[in-house]
C-alpha positions in Angstrom: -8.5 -22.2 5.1 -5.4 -20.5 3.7 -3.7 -19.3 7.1 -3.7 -21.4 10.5 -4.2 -19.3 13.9 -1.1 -19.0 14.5 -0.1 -17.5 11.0 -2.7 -14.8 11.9 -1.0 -14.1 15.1 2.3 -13.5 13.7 1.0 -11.5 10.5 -1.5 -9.3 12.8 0.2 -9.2 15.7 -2.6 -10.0 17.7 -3.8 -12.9 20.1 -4.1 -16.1 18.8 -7.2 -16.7 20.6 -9.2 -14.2 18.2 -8.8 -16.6 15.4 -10.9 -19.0 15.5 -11.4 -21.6 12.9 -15.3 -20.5 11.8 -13.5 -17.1 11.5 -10.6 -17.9 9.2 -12.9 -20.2 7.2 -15.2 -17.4 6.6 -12.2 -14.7 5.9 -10.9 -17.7 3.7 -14.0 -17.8 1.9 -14.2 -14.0 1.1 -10.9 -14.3 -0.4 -12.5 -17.0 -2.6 -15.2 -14.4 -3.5 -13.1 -11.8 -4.3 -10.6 -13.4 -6.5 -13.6 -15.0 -8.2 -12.6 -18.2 -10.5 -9.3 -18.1 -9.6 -8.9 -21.9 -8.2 -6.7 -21.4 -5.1 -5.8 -24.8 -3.4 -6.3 -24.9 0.5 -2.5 -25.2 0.7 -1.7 -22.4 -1.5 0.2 -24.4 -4.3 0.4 -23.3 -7.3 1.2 -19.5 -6.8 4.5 -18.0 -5.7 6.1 -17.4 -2.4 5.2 -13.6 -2.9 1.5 -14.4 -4.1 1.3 -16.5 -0.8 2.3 -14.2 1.8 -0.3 -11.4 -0.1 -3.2 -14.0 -0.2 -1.7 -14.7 3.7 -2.0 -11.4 4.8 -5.3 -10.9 2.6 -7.2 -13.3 5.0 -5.8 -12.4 7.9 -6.6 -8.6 7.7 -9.8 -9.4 6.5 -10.4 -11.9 9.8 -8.6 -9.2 11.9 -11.8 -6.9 10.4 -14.3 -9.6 11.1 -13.8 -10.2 14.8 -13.3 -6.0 15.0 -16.7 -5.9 13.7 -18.0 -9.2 15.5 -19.7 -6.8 18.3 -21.6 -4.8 15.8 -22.9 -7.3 13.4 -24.9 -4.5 10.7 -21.8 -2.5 10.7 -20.0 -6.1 9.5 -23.0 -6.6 7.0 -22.1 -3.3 5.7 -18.2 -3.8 5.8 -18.1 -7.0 4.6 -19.2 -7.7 0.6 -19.3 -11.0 -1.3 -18.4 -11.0 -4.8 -16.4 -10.6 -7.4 -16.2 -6.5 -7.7 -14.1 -4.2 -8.8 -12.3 -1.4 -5.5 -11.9 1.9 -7.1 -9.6 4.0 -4.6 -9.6 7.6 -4.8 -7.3 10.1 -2.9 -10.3 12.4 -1.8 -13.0 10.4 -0.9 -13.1 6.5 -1.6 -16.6 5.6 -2.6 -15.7 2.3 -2.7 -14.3 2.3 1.4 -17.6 4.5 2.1 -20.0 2.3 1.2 -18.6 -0.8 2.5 -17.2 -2.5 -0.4 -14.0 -3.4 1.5 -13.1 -2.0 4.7 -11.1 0.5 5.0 -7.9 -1.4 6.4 -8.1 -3.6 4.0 -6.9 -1.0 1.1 -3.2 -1.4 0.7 -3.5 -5.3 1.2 -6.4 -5.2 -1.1 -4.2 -3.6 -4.2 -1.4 -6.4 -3.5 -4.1 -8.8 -4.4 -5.2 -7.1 -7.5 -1.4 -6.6 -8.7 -0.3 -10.1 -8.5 -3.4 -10.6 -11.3 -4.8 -13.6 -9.0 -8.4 -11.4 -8.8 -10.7 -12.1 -11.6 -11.3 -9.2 -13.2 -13.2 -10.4 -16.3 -16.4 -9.4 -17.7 -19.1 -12.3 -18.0 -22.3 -11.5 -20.4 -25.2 -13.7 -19.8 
């Protein structure tokens, strides 16, 4: 896990009770997905301070979105997307957003990721 309950807390502002380990794991392993084979070590070294409060606020926006969704577990299916994919964001109407690629909280946080270049965005031809 990248961030501890309490990190959570402090970046969400919300109770630390909602994060629970099974949830940060998972959010943790979403962030694997999505950065693709970008090696990140559980203790974040080997990135910057800046790459570490992105990645930080990555997994706890994306936990934040998994317990939102927790009550309503196809509207998570559809929210939540595994893989290495590419987020295209569009001022009128984000395709991406609408069908559940990456929810829709998640956008701003989501380009920080993409511009500190940790996100895999290589083509692999089989």
């Amino acid at each position: 896990m990248y961030i501890t309950a309490q990190e959570y807390a402090d970046i969400t502002g919300r109770a630390i009770s909602e994060a629970g380990d099974d949830i940060l794991r998972f959010a943790s392993l979403l962030l694997d997905s999505r950065v693709g084979n970008t090696h990140l070590h559980e203790d974040l070294t080997g990135i910057d301070d800046d790459e570490k409060t992105i990645v930080k606020r990555w997994v706890a926006y994306m936990a934040a979105n998994i317990v939102d969704e927790d009550a309503d577990y196809d509207k998570q299916e559809q929210s939540v997307s595994l893989g290495s994919f590419s987020v295209t964001y569009d001022d009128e109407e984000d395709v991406s957003i609408s069908a559940g690629m990456m929810p829709e909280d998640m956008r701003l946080v989501d380009l920080a990721l993409v511009s500190t270049g940790l996100v895999n965005k290589r083509i692999r031809v089989v």
